[in-house]
C-alpha positions as CSV (number, residue, x, y, z in Angstrom):
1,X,14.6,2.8,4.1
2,X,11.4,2.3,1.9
3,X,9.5,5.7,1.3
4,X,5.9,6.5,0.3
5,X,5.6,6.1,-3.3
6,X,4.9,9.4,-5.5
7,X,2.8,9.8,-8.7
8,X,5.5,9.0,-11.1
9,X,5.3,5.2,-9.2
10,X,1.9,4.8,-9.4
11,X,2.3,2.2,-12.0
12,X,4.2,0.1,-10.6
13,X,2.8,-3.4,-10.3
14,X,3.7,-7.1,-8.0
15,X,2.1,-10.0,-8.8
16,X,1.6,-12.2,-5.4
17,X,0.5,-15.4,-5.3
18,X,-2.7,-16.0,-2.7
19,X,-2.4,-19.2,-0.2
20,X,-4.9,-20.3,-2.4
21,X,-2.1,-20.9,-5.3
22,X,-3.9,-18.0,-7.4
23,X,-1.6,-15.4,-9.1
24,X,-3.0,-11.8,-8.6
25,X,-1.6,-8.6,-10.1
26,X,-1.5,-6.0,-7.6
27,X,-0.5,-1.9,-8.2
28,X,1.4,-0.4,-5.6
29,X,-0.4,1.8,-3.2
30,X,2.3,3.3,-1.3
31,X,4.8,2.0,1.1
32,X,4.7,3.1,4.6
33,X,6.2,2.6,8.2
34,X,4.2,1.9,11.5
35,X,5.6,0.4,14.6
36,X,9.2,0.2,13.7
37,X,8.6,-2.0,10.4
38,X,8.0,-1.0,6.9
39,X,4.7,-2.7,5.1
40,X,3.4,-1.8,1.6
41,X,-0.4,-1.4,-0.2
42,X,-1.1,-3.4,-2.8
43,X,-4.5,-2.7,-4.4
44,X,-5.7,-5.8,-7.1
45,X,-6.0,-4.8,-10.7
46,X,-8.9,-7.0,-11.5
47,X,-11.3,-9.9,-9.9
48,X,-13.6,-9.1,-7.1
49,X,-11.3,-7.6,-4.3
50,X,-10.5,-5.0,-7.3
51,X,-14.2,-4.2,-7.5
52,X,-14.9,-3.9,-3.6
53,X,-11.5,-1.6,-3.4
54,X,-10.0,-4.5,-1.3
55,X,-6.4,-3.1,-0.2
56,X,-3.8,-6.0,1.0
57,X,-1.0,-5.4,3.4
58,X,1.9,-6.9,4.0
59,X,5.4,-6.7,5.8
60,X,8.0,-4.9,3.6
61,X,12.1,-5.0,3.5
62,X,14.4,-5.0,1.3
63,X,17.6,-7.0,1.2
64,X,21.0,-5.8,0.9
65,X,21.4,-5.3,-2.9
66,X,18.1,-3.2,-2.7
67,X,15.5,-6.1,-3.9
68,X,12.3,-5.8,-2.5
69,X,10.5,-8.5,-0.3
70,X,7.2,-9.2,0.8
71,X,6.0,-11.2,3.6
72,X,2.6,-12.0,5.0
73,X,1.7,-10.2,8.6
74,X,1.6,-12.8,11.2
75,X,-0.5,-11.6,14.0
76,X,-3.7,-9.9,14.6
77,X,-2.2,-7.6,17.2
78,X,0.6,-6.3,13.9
79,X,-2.3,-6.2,11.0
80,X,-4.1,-4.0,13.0
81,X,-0.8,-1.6,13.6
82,X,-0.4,-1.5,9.8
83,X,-4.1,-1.5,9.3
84,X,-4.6,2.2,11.4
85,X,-1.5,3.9,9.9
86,X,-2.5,3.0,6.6
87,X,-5.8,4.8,6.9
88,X,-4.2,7.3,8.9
89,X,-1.8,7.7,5.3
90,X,-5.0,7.5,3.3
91,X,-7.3,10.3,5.1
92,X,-4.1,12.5,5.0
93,X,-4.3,11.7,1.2
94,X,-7.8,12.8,0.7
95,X,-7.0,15.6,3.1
96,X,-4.0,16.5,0.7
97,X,-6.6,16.3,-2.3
98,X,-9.0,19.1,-1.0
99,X,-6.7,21.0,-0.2
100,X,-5.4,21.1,-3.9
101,X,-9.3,21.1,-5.0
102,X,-9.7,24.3,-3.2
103,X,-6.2,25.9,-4.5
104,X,-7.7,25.2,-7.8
105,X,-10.6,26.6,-7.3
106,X,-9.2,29.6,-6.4
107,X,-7.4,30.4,-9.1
C-alpha cells in the first residue's frame, strides 16, 4: 500500500500531461489514503499554478509489479474526500514543524 513520502523523496518528480495536451513537471507532495483509496500531491515546478502554490490531486495505485498509476478524480463528491484529508495531512505537517521550531528553540 502507498505511504506518505519522507524527506529523502522529496525530489521525486512525474511529468502529467493536462487535458489541454500540455506537459507539466510535477514534484511529489506526498501520497495519502482517504476513503478507502489511495491519491497522491503533485505540486508544479514552474508556470503559474507553481507560483499560486496550486496542488493537483489525483487517484493513486499501483499495479502488480509495483509501477505507479495515476488517474484523474471523477466526481465532485470524491475530490472533495481527497481535498479535506489532504489539508487535514498538510495542517498536521505545519503542526509537526512547530513543534520541531520550538524543540529547537529550546536547546
Amino acid at each position: 500500500m502507498a505511504k506518505q513520502h519522507d524527506d529523502e523523496d522529496d525530489d521525486m518528480m512525474v511529468a502529467i500531461n493536462t487535458d489541454e495536451g500540455e506537459e507539466i513537471e510535477t514534484q511529489i507532495v506526498t501520497i495519502f489514503e482517504a476513503g478507502g483509496r489511495d491519491y497522491i500531491a503533485l505540486l508544479p515546478v514552474e508556470g503559474e499554478d507553481a507560483e499560486e502554490g496550486e496542488v493537483y490531486l489525483y487517484r493513486y495505485s499501483e499495479d502488480e509489479d509495483g509501477n505507479p498509476d495515476i488517474e484523474n478524480i471523477e466526481t465532485d463528491d470524491e475530490f472533495e474526500i481527497a481535498q479535506d484529508a489532504f489539508d487535514e495531512w498538510l495542517d498536521a505537517q505545519e503542526y509537526d514543524e512547530l513543534v520541531t521550531e520550538d524543540d529547537d528553540e529550546l536547546e
